[in-house]
C-alpha positions as CSV (number, residue, x, y, z in Angstrom):
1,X,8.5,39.0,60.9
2,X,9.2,39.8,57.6
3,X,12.5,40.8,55.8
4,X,11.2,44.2,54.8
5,X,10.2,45.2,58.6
6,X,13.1,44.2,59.8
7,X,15.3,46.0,57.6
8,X,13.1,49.4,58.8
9,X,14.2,48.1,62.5
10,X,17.8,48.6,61.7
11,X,17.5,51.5,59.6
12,X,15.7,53.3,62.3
13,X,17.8,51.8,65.1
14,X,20.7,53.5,63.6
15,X,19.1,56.5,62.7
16,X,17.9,57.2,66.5
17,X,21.9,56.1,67.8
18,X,23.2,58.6,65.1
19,X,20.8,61.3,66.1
20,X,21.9,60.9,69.7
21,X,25.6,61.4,69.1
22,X,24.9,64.1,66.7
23,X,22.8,66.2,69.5
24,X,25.6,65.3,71.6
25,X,28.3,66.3,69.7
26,X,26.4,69.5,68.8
27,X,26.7,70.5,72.4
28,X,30.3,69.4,73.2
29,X,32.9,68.5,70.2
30,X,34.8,65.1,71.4
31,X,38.2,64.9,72.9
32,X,40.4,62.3,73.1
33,X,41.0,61.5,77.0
34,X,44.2,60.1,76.9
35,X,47.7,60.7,75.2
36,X,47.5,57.0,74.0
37,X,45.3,57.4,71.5
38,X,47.0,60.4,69.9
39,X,50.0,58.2,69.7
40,X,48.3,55.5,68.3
41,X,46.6,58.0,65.6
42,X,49.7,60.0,64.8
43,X,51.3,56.2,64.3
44,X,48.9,55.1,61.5
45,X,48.7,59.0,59.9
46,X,52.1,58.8,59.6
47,X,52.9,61.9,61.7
48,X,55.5,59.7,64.1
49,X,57.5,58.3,61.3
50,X,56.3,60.1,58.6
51,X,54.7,57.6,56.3
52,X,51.4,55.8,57.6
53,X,52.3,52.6,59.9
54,X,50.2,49.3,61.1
55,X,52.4,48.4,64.0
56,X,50.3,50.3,66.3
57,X,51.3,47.7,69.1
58,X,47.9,47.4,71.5
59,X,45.4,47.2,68.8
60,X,44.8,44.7,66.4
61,X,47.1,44.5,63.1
62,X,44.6,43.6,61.2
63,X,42.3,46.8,61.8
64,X,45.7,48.8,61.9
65,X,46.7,47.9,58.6
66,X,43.1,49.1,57.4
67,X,43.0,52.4,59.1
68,X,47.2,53.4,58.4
69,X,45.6,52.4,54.6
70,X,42.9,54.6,54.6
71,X,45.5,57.3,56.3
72,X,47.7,56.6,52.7
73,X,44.4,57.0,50.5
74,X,42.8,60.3,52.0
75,X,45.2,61.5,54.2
76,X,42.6,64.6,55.6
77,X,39.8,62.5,57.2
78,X,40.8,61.6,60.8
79,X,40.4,58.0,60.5
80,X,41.2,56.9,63.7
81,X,39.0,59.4,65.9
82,X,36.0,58.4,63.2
83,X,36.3,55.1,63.5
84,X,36.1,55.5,67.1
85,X,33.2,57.2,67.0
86,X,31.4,55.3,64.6
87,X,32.1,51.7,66.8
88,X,30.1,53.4,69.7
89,X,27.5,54.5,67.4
90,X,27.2,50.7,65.6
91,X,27.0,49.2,68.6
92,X,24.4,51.4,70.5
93,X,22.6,51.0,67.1
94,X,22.3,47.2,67.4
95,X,21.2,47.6,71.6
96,X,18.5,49.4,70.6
97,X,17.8,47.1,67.4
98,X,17.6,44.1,70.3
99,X,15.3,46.1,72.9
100,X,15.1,49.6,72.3
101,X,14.6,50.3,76.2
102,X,17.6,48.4,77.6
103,X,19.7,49.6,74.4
104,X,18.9,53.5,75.5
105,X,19.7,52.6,79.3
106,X,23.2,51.3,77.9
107,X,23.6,55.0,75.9
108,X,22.7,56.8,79.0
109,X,25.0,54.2,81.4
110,X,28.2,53.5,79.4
111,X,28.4,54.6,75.5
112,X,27.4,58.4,75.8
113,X,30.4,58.9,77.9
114,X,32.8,56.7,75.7
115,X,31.6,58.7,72.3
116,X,32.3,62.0,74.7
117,X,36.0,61.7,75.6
118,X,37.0,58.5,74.4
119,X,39.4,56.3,74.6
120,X,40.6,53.1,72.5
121,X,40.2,50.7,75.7
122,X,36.7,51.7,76.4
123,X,35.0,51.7,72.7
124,X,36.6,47.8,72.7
125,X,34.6,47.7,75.6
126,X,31.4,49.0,73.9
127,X,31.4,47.0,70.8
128,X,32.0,44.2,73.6
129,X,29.1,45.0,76.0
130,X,27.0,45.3,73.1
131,X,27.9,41.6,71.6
132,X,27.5,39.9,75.0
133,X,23.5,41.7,75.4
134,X,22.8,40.9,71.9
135,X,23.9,36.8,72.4
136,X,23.0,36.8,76.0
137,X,19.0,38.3,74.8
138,X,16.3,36.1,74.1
139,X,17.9,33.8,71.4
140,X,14.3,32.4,70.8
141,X,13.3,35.6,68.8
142,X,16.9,36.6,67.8
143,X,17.5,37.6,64.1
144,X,20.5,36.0,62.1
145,X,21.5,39.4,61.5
146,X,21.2,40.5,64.9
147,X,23.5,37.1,65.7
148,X,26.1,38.1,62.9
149,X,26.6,41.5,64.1
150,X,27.1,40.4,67.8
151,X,30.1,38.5,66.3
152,X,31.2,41.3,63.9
153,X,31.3,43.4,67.4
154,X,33.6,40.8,68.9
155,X,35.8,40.9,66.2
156,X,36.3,44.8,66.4
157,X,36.2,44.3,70.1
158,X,39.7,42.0,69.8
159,X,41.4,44.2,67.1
160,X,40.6,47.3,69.3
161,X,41.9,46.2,72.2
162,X,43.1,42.8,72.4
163,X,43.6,42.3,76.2
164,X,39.7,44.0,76.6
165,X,38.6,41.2,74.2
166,X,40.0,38.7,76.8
167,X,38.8,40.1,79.5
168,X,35.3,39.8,77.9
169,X,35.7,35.8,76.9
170,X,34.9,34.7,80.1
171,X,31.5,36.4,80.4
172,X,30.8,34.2,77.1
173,X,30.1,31.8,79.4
174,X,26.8,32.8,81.1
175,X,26.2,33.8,77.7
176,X,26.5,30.4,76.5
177,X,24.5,28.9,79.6
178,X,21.6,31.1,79.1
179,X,21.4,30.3,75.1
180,X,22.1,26.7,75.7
181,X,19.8,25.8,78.4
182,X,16.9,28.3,77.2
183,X,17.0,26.1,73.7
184,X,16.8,22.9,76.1
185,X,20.2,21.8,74.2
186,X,18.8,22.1,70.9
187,X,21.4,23.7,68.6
188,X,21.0,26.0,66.3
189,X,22.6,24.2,62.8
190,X,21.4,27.9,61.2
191,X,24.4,29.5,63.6
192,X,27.0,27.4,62.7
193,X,27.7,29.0,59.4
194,X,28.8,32.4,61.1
195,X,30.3,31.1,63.9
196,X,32.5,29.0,61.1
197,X,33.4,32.3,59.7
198,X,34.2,33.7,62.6
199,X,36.3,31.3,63.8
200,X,38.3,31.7,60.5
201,X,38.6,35.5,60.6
202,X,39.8,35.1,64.2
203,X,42.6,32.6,63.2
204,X,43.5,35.0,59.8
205,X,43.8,38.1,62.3
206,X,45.7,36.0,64.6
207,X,48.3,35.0,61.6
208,X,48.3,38.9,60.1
209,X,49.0,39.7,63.8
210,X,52.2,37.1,64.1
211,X,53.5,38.5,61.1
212,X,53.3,41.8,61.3
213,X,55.3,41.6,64.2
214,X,57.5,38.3,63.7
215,X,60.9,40.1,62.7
216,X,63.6,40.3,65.2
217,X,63.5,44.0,66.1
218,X,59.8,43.8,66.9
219,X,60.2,40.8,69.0
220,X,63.3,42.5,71.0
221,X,61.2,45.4,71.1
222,X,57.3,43.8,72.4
223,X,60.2,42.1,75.5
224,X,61.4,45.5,76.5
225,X,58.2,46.8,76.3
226,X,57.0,44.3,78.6
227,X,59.9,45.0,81.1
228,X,58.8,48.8,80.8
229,X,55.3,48.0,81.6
230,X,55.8,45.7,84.4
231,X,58.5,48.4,85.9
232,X,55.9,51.2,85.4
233,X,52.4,49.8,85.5
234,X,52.3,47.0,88.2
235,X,55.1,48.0,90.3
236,X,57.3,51.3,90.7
237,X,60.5,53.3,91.1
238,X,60.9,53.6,94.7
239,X,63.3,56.3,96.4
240,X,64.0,54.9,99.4
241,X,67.5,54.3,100.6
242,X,67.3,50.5,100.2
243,X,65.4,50.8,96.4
244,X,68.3,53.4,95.5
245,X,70.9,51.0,97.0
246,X,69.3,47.7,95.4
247,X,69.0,50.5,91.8
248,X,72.5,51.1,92.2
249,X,73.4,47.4,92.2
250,X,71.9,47.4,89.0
251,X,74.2,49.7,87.4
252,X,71.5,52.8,87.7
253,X,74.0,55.4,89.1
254,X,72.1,58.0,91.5
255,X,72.7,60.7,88.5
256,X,70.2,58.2,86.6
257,X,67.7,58.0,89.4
258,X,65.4,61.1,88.6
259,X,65.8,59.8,84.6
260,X,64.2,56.3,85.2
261,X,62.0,57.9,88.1
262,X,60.3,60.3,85.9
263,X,60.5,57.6,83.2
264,X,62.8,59.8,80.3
265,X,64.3,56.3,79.7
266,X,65.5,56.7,76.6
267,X,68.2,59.2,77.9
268,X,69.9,56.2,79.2
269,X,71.8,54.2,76.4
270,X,71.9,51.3,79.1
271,X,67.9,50.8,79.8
272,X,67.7,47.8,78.1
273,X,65.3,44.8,78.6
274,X,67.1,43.1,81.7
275,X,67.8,46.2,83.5
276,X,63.9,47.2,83.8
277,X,63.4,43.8,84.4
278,X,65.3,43.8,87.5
279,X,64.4,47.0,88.8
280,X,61.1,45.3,88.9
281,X,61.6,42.6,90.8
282,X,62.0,45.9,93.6
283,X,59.8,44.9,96.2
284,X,59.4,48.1,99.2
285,X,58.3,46.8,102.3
286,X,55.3,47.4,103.8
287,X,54.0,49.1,100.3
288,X,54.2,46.2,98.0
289,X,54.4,43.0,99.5
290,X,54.2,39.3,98.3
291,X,52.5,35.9,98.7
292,X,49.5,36.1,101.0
293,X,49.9,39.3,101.8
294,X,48.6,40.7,98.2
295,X,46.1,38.0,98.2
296,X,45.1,39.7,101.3
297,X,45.0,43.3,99.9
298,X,43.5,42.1,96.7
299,X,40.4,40.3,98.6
300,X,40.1,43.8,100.5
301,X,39.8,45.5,97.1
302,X,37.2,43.5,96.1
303,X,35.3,43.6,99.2
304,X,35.2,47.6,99.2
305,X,34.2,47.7,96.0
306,X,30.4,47.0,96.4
307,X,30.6,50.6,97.5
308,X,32.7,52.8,95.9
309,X,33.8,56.2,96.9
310,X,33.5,58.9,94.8
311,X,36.6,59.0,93.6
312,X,37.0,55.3,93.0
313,X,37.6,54.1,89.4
314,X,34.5,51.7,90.1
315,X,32.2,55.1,90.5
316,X,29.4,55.4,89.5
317,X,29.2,51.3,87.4
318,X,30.2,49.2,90.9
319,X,26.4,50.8,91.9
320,X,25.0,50.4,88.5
321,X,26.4,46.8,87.9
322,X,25.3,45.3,91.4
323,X,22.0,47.2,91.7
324,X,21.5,45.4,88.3
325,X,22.9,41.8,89.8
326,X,20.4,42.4,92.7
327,X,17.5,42.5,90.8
328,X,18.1,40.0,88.4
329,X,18.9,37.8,91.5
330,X,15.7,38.6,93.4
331,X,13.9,38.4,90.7
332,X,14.7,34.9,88.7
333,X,14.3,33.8,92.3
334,X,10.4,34.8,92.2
335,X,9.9,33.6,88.4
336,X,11.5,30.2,89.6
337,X,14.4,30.4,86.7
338,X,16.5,28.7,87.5
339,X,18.4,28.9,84.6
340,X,18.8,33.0,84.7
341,X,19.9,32.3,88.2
342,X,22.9,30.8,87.4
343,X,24.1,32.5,84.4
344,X,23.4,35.2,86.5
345,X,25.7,33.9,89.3
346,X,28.3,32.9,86.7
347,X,28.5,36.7,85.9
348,X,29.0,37.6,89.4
349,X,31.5,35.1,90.5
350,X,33.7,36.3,87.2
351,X,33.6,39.7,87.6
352,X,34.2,39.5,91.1
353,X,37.7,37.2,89.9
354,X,38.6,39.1,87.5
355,X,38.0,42.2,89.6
356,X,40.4,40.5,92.2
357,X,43.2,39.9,89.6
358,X,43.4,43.3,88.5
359,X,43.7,44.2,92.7
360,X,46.2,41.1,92.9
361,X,48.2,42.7,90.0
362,X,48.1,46.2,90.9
363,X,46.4,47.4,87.2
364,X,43.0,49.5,88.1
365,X,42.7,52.3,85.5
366,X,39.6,54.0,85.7
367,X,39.2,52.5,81.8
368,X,40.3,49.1,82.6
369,X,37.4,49.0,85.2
370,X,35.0,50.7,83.2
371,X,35.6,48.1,81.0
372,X,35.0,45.0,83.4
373,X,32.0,46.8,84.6
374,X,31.1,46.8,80.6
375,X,30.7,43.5,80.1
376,X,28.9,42.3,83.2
377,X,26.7,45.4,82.9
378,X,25.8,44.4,79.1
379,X,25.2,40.7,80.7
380,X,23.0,41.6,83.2
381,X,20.9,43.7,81.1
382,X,19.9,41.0,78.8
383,X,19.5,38.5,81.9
384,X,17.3,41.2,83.6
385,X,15.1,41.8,80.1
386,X,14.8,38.2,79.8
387,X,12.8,38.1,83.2
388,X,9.0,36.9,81.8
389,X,6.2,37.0,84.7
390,X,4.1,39.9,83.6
391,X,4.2,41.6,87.1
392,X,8.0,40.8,87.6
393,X,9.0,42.6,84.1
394,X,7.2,45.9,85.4
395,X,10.1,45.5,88.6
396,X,12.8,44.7,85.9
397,X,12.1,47.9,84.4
398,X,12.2,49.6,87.6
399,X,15.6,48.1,88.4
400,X,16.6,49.6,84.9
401,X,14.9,52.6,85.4
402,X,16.9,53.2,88.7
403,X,20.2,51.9,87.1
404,X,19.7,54.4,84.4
405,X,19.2,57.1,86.5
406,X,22.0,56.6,88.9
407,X,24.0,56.4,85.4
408,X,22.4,59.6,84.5
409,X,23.2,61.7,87.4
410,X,26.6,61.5,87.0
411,X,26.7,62.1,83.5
412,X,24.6,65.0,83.7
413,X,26.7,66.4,86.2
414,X,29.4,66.1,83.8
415,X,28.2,67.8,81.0
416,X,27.1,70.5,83.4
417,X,30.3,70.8,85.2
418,X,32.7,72.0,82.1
419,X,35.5,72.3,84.5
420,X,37.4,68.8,83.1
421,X,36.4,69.9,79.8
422,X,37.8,73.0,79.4
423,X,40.9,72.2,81.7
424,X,41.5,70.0,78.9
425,X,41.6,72.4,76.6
426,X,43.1,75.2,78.5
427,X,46.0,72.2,78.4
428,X,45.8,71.9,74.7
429,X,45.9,75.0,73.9
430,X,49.4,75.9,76.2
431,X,51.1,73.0,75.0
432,X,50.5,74.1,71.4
433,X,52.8,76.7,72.3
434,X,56.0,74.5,72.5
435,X,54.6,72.5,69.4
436,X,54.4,75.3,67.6
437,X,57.6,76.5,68.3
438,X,59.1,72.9,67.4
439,X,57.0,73.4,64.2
440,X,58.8,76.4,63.3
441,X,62.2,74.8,63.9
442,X,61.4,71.7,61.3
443,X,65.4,71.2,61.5
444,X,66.2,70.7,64.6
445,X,65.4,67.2,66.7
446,X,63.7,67.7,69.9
447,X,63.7,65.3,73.0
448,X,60.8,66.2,75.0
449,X,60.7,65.2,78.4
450,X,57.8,63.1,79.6
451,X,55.8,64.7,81.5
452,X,56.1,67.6,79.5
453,X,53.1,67.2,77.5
454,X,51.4,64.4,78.9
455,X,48.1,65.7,79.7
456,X,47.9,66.5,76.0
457,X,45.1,65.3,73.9
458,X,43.0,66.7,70.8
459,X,40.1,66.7,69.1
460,X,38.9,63.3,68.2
461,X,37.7,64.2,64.3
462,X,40.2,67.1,64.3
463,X,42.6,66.5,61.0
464,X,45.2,68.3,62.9
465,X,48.8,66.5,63.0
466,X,48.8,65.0,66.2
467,X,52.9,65.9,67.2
468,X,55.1,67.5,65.6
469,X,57.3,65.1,63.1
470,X,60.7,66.4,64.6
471,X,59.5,65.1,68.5
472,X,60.8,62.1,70.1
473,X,59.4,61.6,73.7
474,X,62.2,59.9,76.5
475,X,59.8,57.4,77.4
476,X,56.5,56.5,77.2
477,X,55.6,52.7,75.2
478,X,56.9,53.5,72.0
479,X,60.4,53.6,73.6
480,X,63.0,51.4,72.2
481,X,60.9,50.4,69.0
482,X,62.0,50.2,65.5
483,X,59.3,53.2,64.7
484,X,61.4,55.4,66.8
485,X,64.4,54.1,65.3
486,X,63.0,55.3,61.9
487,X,62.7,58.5,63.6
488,X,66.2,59.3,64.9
489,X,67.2,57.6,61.7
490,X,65.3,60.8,59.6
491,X,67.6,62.8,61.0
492,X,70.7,60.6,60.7
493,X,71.1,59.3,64.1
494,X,71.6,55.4,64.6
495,X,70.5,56.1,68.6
496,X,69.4,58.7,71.2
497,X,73.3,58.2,72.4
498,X,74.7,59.4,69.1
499,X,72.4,62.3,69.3
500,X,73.0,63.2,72.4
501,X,76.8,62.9,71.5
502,X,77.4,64.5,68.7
503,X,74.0,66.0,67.5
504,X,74.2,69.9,67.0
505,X,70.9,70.3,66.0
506,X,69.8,68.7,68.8
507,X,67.0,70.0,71.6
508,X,65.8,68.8,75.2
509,X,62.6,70.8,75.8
510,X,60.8,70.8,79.7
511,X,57.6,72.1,81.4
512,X,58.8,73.9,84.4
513,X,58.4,73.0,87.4
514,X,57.2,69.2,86.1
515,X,58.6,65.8,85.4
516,X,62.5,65.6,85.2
517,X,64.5,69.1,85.6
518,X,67.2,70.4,83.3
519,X,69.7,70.3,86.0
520,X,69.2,66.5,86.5
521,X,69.1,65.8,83.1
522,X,72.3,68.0,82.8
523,X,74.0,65.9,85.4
524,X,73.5,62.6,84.1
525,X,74.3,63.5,80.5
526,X,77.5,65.1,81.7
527,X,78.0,61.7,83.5
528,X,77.3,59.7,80.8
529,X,78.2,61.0,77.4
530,X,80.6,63.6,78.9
531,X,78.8,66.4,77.2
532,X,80.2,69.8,79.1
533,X,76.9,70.6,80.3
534,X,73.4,72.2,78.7
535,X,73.0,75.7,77.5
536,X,69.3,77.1,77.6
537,X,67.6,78.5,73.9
538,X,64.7,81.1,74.3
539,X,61.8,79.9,73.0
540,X,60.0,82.8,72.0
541,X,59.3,85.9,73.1
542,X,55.9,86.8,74.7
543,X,54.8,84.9,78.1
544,X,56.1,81.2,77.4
545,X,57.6,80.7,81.3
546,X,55.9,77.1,81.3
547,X,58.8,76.1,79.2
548,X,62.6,75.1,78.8
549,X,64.6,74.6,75.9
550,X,67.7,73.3,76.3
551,X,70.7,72.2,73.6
552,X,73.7,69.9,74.9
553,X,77.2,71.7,74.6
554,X,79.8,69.3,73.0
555,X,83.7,70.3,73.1
């Protein structure tokens, strides 16, 4: 194939995935799906500490010192939200350069609903799934373009989301198998260039990575973060009399309880790295047990999920991702490949493993197991595409055909049903209310509580300040880091304690009836700082009853 043709096979490759998102962004603007990714945007924009930053913590320093850059240069595009967008497109466009029919079954399967309502975790995922089908495809007829943009994916893929990158390595393996063996262990000398260079842009990331965060307070601050995570994410704050009795050992007085329980940490001067440590070395019986007993529960996990409820996080890819396992199965078994076999069993065995560790760990978020489902999805589709008896190819299709269209129900219904959608909004648009009134009071500090506004999200290419500059949220993962230092430090505060203590323009603001109340916030603060209580502000006039704005009363 000449140069010439294939250069039109990218150009319209990326022409068809950029007129699919347009269509599709024509109908439905994108919104973020989670609060992480506005923090991580209003971090590089510079609307958390108020001059663009690279320490975004989860993604890649490397691609965070590009973006927070870009933020500095032309501070009106929404960098992060495009970038986003453009990493789903890129990679559906190099699916559908590989095989246009299994590159449109991925659109319709995984990356139309990632370019929807995305989130940071999942579009790793995508430029992931679509590297492993690109090097897992028919290596035979593969382009050395097609090869260097599989590894350009992978790159993006780690500075995205490091621990999705990971996650993915494994699956190289099948990956590696299939091009090995196909080449009867000839290797490819024309390969070794890029992979060369890629190896050295992994190991420069990796070095920009280690210093960006090699000074003392980042170090303290990645430890406490992973005492918070391990307290919050894999096991819990229990109330029972023997958790509150084992908490109290600790030091966490039963004034404290509700503050760690509805994680406003930061309250508490005394949160520091050992304390959540401990508190998460908790174990309540019969809820979270040890040993053999998890292994047990993990196994059961596993085992249920070949068929997923409907409200599983495995719903609807555990039924696309094992249809797709079954056919490949069945079908290398009738074309007497062996070699598809096996990578195809390698792919099984470590999804099912990995599957079982996130179980054994207690970690299933619906985008952390979209994610695994990702990459053996992306697998399989190249293994099933691969299959090459004439009337076994017209049953491959089939498979994908039926994979698609279990894919495609669901997402249909989805952009039928509005309800999520404009639940979101309805969300947005009520917690712009206490925003705005922060806005308009550009002097005073506010400490928002938690769960205040965490259902809030945004536009993904909306230019928009993502949080006010005067906010600083009581937990959440950017507690205890030096960014939120430079925060308190804007308004001449060395701590949340000296605020608290002595701070007259300070504010505590609340959703009622959510999260941590005033009057338990009130009686640890009391406790702790010996402040003689709260005193409530109005917020505005007009109906704004879903908030509280409190001020601390010093003597």
């Amino acid at each position: 194939m000449n140069r010439t043709l294939r250069e039109r096979q990218g150009l319209a490759a990326i022409i068809a995935s950029v007129a699919i998102y347009l269509l599709l962004f024509f109908y439905r603007a994108p919104l973020f799906i989670l609060n992480d990714d506005v923090a991580i945007e209003s971090i590089l924009s510079g609307a958390y500490s108020g001059t663009p930053d690279m320490h975004t913590v989860y993604m890649g320093a490397g691609l965070s010192f590009i973006l927070s850059l870009m933020y500095r240069l032309i501070p009106i595009v929404p960098w992060f939200g495009l970038f986003c967008l453009l990493t789903v497109m890129l990679s559906s466009a190099l699916a559908i350069k590989k095989d246009s029919t299994a590159g449109f079954a991925l659109i319709i399967m995984f990356f139309a609903g990632c370019a929807m309502m995305p989130h940071y975790t999942v579009v790793a995922a995508c430029a992931g799934c679509a590297a492993l089908f690109t090097l897992c495809g028919d290596s035979e007829k593969e382009k050395n373009e097609d090869f260097i943009s599989a590894l350009i994916l992978l790159i993006l893929c780690h500075q995205i989301r490091m621990q999705v990158f990971y996650m993915f390595v494994p699956f190289l393996l099948p990956v590696l198998i299939r091009r090995y063996v196909k080449n009867k262990g000839e290797a490819r000398y024309g390969r070794m260039l890029p992979l060369i260079s890629c190896a050295v842009v992994f190991l420069l990331l990796l070095l920009i990575q280690f210093l960006a965060y090699r000074s003392e307070d980042w170090q303290a601050y990645l430890k406490l973060n992973e005492a918070r995570t391990e307290l919050y994410d894999y096991t819990s704050v229990w109330e029972s009399d023997a958790a509150r009795d084992y908490y109290n050992s600790l030091g966490v007085s039963n004034s404290a309880f509700p503050v760690y329980k509805n994680y406003d940490i930061l309250a508490d001067d005394e949160a520091d790295t050992k304390r959540l440590h401990d508190m998460a070395q908790y174990r309540e019986e019969g809820r979270q047990s040890e040993g053999l007993q998890r292994i047990k529960e993990a196994l059961y996990t596993v085992k249920v999920s070949f068929i997923p409820g409907l409200e599983d996080p495995g719903m609807p890819y555990a039924y696309v991702f094992w249809l797709m396992t079954a056919g490949v199965l069945v079908l290398s078994v009738l074309d007497k490949d062996i070699k598809t076999l096996i990578a195809a069993c390698f792919c099984a065995g470590i999804h099912l493993a990995l599957y079982g560790y996130l179980a054994y760990k207690g970690r299933m978020p619906e985008r952390v197991v979209e994610a695994l489902y990702m990459a053996g999805t992306g697998v399989m589709t190249a293994l099933l595409m691969g299959i090459k008896v004439e009337k076994h190819k017209k049953a491959a299709m089939a498979v994908l055909a039926a994979a698609s269209l279990i894919a495609l129900i669901f997402t249909v219904k989805d952009f039928i049903d509005v309800g999520d959608y404009e639940t979101q909004l309805a969300v947005n648009k009520e917690d712009d209310v206490l925003y705005s009134y922060m806005e308009d009071h550009g002097e005073e500090l506010f400490f928002l509580e938690t769960y205040a506004t965490v259902n809030r999200t945004k536009y993904v290419l909306s230019s928009k300040r993502s949080e006010p500059a005067n906010c600083v949220l009581l937990g959440g993962w950017l507690y205890g880091s030096p960014l939120q230092e430079e925060k308190l430090a804007a308004y001449g505060y060395g701590s949340a304690e000296e605020a608290i203590k002595s701070g007259e323009n300070v504010r505590f603001a609340f959703r009622s009836g959510t999260g941590l109340a005033a009057c338990e916030l009130e009686e640890f603060l009391t406790e702790r700082y010996c402040i003689t209580g709260l005193r409530s502000v109005t917020l505005t006039e007009g109906k704004r009853e879903r908030f509280e704005i409190y001020a601390p009363c010093h003597e």
